[in-house]
FIRO-530515 format. One record per residue (C-alpha): residue in three letters; x, y, z; residue number from 0. Coordinates in nm, 2 decimals. Each point is the difference from the previous one (the first is absolute). Layout:
# FIRO-530515
  type    east   north      up  seq
   ALA       X       Y       Z  NUM
...
# end
This chain:
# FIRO-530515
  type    east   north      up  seq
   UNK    1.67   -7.22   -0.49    0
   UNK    0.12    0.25    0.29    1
   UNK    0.43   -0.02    0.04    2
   UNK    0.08   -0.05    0.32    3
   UNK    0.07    0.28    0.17    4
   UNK    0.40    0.01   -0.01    5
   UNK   -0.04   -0.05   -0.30    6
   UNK   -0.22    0.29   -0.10    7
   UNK    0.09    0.30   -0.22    8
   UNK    0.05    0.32    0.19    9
   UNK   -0.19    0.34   -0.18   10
   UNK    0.32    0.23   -0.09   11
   UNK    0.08    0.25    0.29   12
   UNK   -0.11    0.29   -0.27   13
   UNK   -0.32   -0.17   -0.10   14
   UNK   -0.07   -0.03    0.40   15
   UNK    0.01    0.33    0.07   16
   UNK   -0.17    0.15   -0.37   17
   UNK   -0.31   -0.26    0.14   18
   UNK    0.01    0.19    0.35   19
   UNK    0.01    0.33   -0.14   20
   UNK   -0.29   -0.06   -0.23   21
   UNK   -0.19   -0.14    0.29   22
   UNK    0.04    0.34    0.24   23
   UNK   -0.09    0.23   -0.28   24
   UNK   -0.32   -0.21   -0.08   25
   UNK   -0.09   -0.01    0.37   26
   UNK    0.11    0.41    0.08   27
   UNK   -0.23    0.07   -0.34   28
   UNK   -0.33   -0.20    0.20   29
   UNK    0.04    0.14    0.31   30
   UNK    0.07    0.36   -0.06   31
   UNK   -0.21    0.29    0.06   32
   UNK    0.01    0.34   -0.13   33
   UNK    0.10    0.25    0.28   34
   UNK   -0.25    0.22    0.15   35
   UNK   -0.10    0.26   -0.22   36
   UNK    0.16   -0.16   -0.31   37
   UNK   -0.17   -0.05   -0.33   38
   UNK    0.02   -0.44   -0.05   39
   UNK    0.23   -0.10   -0.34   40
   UNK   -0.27   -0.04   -0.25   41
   UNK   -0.28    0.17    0.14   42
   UNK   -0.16    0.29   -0.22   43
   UNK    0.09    0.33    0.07   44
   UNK   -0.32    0.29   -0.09   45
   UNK    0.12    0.26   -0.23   46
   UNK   -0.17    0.35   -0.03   47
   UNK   -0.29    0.01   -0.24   48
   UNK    0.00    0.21   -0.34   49
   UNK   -0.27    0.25    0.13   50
   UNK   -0.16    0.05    0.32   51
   UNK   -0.32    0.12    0.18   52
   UNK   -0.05    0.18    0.28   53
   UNK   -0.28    0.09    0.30   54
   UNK    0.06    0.32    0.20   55
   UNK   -0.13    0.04    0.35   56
   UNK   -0.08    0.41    0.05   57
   UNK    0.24    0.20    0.18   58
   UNK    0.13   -0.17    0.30   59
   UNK    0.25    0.25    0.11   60
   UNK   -0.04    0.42    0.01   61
   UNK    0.13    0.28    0.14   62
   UNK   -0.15    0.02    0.42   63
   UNK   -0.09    0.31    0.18   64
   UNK    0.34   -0.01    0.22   65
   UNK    0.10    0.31    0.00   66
   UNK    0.22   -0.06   -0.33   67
   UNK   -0.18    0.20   -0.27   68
   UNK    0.08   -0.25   -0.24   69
   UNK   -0.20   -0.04   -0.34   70
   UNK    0.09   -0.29   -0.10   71
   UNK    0.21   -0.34    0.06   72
   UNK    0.14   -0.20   -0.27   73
   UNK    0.32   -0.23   -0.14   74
   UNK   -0.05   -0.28    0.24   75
   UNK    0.23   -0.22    0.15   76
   UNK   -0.15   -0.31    0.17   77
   UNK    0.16   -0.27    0.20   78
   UNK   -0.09   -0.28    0.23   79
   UNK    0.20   -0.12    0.32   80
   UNK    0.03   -0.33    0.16   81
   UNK   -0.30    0.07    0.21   82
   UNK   -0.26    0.08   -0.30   83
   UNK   -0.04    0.34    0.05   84
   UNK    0.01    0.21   -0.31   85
   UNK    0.23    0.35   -0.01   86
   UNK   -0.05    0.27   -0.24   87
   UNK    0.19    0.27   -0.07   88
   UNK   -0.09    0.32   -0.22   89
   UNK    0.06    0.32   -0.16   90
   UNK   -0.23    0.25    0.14   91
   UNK   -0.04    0.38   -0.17   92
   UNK   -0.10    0.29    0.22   93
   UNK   -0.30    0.21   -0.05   94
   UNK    0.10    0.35   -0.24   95
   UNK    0.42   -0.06    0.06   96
   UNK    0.01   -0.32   -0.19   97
   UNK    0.27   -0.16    0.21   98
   UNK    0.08   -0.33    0.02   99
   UNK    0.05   -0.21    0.26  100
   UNK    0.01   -0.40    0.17  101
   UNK   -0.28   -0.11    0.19  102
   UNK   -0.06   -0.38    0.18  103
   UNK   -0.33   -0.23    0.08  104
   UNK    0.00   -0.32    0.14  105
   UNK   -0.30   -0.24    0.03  106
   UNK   -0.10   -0.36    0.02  107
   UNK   -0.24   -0.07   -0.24  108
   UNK   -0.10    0.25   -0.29  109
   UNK   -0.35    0.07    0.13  110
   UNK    0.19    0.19    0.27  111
   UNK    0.16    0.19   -0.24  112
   UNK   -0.17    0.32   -0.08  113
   UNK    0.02    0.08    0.43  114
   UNK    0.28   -0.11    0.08  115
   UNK    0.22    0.31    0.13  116
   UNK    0.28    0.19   -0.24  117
   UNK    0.39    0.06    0.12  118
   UNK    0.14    0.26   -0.16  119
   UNK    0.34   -0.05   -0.01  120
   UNK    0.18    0.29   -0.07  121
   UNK   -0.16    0.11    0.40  122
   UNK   -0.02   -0.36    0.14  123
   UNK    0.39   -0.06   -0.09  124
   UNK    0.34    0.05   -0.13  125
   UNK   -0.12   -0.01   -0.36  126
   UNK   -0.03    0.36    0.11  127
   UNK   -0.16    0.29   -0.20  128
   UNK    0.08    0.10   -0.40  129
   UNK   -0.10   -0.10   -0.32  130
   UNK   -0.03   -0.45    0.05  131
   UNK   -0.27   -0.20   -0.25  132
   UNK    0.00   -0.30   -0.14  133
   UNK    0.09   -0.25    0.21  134
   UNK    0.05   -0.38   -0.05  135
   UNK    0.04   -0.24    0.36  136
   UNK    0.12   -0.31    0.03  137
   UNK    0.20   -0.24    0.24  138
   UNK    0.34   -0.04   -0.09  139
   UNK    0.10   -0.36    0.12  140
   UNK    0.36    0.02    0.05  141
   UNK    0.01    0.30    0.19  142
   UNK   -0.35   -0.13    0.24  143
   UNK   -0.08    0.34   -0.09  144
   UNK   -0.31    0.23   -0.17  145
   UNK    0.05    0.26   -0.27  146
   UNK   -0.18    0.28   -0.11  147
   UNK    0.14    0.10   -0.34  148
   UNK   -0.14    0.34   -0.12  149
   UNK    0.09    0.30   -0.20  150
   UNK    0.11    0.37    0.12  151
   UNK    0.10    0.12   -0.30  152
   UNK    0.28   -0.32   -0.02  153
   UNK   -0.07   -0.36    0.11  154
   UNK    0.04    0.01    0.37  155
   UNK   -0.14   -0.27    0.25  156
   UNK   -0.02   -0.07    0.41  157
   UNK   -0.02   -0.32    0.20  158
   UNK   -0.11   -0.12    0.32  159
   UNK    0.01   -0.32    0.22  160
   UNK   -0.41    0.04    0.04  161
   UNK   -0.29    0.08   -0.26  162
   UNK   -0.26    0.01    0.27  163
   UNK    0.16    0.33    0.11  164
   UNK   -0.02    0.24   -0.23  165
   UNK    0.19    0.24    0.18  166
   UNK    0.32   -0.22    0.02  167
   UNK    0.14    0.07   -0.35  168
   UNK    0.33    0.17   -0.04  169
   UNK    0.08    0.29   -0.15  170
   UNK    0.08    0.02   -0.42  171
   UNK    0.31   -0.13   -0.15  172
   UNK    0.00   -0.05   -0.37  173
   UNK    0.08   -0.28   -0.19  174
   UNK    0.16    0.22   -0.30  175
   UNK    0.15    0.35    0.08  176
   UNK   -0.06    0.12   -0.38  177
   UNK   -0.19   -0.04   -0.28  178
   UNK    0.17   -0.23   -0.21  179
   UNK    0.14    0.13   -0.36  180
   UNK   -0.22   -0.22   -0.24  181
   UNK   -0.28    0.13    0.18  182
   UNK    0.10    0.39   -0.03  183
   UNK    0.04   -0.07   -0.35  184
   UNK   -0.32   -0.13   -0.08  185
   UNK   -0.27    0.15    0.26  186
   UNK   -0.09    0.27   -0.22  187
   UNK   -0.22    0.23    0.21  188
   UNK   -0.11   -0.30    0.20  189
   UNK    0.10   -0.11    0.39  190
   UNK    0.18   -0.26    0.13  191
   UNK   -0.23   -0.19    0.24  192
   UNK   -0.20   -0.32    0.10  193
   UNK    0.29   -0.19    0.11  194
   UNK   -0.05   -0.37    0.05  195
   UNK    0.24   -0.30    0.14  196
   UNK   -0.06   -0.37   -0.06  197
   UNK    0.29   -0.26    0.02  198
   UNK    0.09   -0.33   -0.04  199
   UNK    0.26   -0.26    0.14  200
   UNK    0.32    0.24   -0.09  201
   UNK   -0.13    0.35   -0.09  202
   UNK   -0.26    0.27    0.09  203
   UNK   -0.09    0.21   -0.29  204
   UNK   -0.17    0.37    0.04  205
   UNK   -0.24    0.06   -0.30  206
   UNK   -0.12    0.37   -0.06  207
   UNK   -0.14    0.24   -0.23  208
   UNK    0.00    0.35   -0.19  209
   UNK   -0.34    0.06   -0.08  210
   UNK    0.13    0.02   -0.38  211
   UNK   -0.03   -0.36   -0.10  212
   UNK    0.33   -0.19    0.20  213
   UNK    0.02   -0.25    0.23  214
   UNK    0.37   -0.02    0.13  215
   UNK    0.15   -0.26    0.21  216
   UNK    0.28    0.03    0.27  217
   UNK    0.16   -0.26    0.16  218
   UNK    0.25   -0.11    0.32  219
   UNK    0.00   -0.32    0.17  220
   UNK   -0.18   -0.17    0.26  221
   UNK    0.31    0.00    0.25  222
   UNK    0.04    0.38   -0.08  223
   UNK   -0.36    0.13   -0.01  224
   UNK   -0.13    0.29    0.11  225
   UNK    0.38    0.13   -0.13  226
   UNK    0.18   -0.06   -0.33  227
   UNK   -0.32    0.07   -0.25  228
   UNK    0.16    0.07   -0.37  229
   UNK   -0.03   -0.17   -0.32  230
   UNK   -0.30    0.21   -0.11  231
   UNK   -0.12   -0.02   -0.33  232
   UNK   -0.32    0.00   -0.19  233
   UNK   -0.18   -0.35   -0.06  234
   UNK   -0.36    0.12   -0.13  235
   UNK   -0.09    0.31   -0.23  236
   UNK   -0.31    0.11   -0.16  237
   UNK   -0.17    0.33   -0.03  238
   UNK   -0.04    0.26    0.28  239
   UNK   -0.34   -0.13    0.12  240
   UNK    0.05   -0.38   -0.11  241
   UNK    0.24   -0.02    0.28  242
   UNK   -0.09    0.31    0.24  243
   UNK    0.06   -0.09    0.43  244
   UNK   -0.10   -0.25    0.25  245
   UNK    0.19   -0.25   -0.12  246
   UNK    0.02   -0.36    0.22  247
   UNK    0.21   -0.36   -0.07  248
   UNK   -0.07   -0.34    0.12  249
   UNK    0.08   -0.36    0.01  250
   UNK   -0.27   -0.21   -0.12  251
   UNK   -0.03   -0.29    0.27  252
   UNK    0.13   -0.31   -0.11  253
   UNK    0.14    0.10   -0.29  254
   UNK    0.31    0.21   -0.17  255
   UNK   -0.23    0.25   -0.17  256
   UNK    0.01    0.35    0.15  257
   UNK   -0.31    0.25   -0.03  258
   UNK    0.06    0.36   -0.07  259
   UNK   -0.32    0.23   -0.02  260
   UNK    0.07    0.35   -0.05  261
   UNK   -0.29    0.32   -0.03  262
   UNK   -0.11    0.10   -0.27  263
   UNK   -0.17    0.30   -0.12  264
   UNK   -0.31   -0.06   -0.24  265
   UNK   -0.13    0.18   -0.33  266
   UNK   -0.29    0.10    0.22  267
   UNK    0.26    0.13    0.25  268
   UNK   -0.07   -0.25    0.26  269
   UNK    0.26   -0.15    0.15  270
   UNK    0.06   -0.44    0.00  271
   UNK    0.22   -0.28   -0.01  272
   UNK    0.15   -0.15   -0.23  273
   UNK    0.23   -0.37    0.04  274
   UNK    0.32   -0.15   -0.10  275
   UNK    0.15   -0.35    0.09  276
   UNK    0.39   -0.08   -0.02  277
   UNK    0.21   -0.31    0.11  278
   UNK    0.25    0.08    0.25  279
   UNK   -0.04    0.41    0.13  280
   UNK    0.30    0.05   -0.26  281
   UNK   -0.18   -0.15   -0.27  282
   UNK   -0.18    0.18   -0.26  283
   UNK   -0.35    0.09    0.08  284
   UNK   -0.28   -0.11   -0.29  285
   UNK   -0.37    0.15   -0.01  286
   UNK   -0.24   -0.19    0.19  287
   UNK   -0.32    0.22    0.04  288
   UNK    0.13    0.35   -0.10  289
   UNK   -0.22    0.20   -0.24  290
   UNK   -0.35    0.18    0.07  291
   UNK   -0.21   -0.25   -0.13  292
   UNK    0.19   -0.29    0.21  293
   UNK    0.12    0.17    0.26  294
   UNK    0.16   -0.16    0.35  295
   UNK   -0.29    0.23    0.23  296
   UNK   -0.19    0.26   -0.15  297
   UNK   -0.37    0.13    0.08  298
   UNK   -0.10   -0.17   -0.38  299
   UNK    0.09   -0.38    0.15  300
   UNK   -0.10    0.13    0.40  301
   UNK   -0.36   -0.10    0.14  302
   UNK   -0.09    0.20    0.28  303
   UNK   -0.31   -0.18    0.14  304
   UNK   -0.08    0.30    0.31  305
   UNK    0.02    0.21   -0.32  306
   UNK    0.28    0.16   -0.22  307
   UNK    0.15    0.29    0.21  308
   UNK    0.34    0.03   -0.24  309
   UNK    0.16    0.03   -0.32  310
   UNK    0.35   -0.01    0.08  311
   UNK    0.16   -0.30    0.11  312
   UNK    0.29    0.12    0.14  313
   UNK    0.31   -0.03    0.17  314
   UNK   -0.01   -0.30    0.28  315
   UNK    0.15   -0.36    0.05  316
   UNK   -0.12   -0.32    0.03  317
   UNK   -0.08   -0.21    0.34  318
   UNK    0.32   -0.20   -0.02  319
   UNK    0.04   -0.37    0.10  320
   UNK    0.28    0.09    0.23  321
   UNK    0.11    0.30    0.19  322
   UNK    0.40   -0.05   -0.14  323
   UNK    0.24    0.19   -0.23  324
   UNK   -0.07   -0.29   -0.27  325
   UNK   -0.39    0.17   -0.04  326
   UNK   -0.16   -0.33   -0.11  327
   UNK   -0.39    0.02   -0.10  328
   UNK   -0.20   -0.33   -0.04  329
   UNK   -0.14   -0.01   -0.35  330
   UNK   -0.34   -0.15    0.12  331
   UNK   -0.10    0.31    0.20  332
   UNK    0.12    0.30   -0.15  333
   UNK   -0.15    0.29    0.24  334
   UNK    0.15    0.34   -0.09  335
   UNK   -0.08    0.27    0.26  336
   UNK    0.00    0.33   -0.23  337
   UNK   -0.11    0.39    0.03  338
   UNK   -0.30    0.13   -0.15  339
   UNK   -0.19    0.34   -0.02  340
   UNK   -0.34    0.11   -0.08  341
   UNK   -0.01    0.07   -0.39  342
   UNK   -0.14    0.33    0.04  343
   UNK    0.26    0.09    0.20  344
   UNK    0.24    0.32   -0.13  345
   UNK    0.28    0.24    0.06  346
   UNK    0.36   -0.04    0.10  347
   UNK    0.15   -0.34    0.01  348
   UNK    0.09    0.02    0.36  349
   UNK   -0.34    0.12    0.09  350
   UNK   -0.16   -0.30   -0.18  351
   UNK   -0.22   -0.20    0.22  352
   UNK    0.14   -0.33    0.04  353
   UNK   -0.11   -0.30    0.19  354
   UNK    0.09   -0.37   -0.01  355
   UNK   -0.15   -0.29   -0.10  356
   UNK    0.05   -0.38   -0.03  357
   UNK   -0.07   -0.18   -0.32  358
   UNK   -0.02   -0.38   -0.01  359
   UNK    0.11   -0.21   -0.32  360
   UNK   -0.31   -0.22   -0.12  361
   UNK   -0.05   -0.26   -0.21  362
   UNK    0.33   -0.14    0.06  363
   UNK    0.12   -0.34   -0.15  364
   UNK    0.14   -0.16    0.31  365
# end
C-alpha cells in the first residue's frame, strides 16, 4: 500500500545526485561519437604483417633532355597537398662531374608522371648552387609551412609558403651547425648523411646515418623546431652494410607502433630494405622483416610484371597517409616509391644510372 505522499520517504540528498550522475554518464556513453579522423574505443587497429610482398611498376621517373646533363635521379621524397597533386623531389647526378643536386616534379595522377616537367632547384631558387642531395618534404603544421630537409655535407633544410612553386624556396639554413661528437667518434671512414625528421605531439626527432652501421637520433622540441636539435645518440647498430643509408621513420596509422626501414647492402651487393618496429619513436626498435631472406623490399620478394628492370631496391620513401611532420603511413597500402637501375649497369657510384619506381604491397591482410 502507497504512503501518502507527506508521508513518503525522501531518497538521501547524496543518493540523489549519485543516481543523476550515473544517469549522464550512461546517456553521454550512447550518444557519443568518435571525432573525425579518430580510431572508435574498441575497434581493431591493423598492425604491420611479419613479411611482405611487393609489385614494381618500371621506371616512372628519369633523367629529361632539359638541358641538365643529368644521369640519373634518385632518393625520393614524395608528398601530397590538399589538392591531390603529388610533389617529388630528388637527387639528381650530372653527366662525368658527379655532382649532386635537388630537383622538383609535380603531377596529378602517376600516369603523368614520366612527362611531367623537372625544376631544378639549385637554378629555379634560393636552394642555390653546391653540393644538396637527399632531401625529405613535408608540411610542418604549426608553422602552415613546407620543408625541404636535405644534406650539404650537414643537415640543412628550406621552406616555403607554396609547393606548387618550386622556385619559391629559401635559401639553406641548417638544422645542426656540426657534426655531433658521438657521431665523429663512431663514423669510421663513413659520411654523415640521409637526414630524416618525424615528430609527434611534443618532439621532432632527426634520424641519420654513417654508412658504417649507425642510426643516431637527435632531438629538440616541437615549439623549438627547426632550432634546438641535440640529444644525439645511437639507437640501432649492426654491421657496415646491415645498416648502410636511406634510412626513413613512420607512424603506423592507428596505432603507437613506429616503422623504421633502413638500406641495406646485400651478399650479392645489391642494395634493399630491411624493417624494424618500436613503441613510441624513443622506444627500442625490434626486427620486423630485416634479413636477406625476409627482407622489408628487395628484388627476391619484388614482382615486376612489365618485366624486372632492377636489382637494387634502393633508397626512397613511402606514399604517406598525410603530408605532416607526424609521417603516418596506412598499413593496408603500403606503396614505397624507390630507385632502381639496370643490373648491367657499371662504373662510378655517381654515374650509376638510376631511375624511380613505385612498388605496391600485395597480398595484404586488411
Amino acid at each position: 500500500m502507497l504512503l501518502p505522499h507527506r508521508l513518503r520517504p525522501r531518497p538521501h540528498p547524496r543518493r540523489r545526485h549519485a543516481y543523476v550522475a550515473l544517469l549522464i554518464a550512461l546517456l553521454t556513453a550512447f550518444f557519443a561519437v568518435p571525432a573525425e579522423g579518430a580510431t572508435p574505443a574498441g575497434a581493431p587497429q591493423q598492425g604491420l604483417p611479419g613479411s611482405f610482398r611487393w609489385s614494381s611498376t618500371g621506371p616512372l621517373i628519369s633523367p629529361q633532355p632539359d638541358g641538365s646533363n643529368s644521369v640519373a635521379v634518385k632518393d625520393p621524397s614524395v608528398v601530397q597537398d590538399k589538392n591531390g597533386r603529388w610533389h617529388v623531389f630528388m637527387t639528381t647526378a650530372a653527366r662525368g662531374s658527379g655532382d649532386w643536386s635537388l630537383a622538383h616534379t609535380s603531377f596529378s595522377d602517376w600516369s603523368q608522371a614520366a612527362g611531367a616537367k623537372q625544376t631544378h632547384l639549385e637554378t629555379a631558387s634560393r636552394i642555390g648552387p653546391g653540393y644538396r642531395a637527399a632531401p625529405h618534404a613535408f608540411y610542418f603544421a604549426p608553422k602552415d609551412e613546407w620543408y625541404l630537409v636535405y644534406q650539404t655535407g650537414l643537415p640543412s633544410y628550406s621552406t616555403t609558403k607554396n609547393i606548387n612553386d618550386p622556385t619559391s624556396w629559401s635559401a639553406p639554413k641548417n638544422l645542426m651547425n656540426s657534426m655531433p661528437d658521438v657521431v665523429r667518434q663512431n663514423i669510421g671512414n663513413g659520411n654523415w648523411l640521409d637526414f630524416y625528421v618525424i615528430c609527434d605531439d611534443a618532439k621532432c626527432y632527426l634520424f641519420s646515418a654513417d654508412d658504417n652501421g649507425h642510426v643516431y637520433r637527435s632531438e629538440t622540441t616541437v615549439a623549438n623546431f627547426p632550432n634546438g636539435f641535440g640529444n644525439t645518440r645511437i639507437v640501432l647498430q649492426d654491421s657496415r652494410t646491415a645498416l648502410f643509408e636511406g634510412g626513413a621513420v613512420y607512424r603506423v596509422k592507428g596505432t603507437d607502433t613506429y616503422l623504421l626501414m633502413w638500406e641495406a647492402i646485400g651478399s650479392d651487393g645489391n642494395r634493399y630494405y630491411r624493417s624494424y618496429t618500436a613503441k613510441g619513436l624513443t622506444g627500442t626498435w625490434q626486427p620486423l622483416a630485416a634479413t636477406e631472406a625476409n627482407p622489408f623490399a628487395r628484388s627476391t620478394n619484388v614482382t615486376f610484371p612489365g618485366g624486372a628492370w632492377t636489382k637494387d631496391i634502393s633508397h626512397g620513401e613511402l606514399i604517406r597517409a598525410t603530408n605532416d611532420q607526424t609521417m603516418t603511413v596506412d598499413p593496408c597500402r603500403l606503396q614505397l616509391l624507390y630507385q632502381g637501375r639496370d643490373p648491367n649497369s657499371s662504373g662510378e657510384y655517381s654515374q650509376l644510372p638510376y631511375r624511380l619506381g613505385l612498388a605496391t604491397q600485395t597480398g595484404s591482410a586488411c
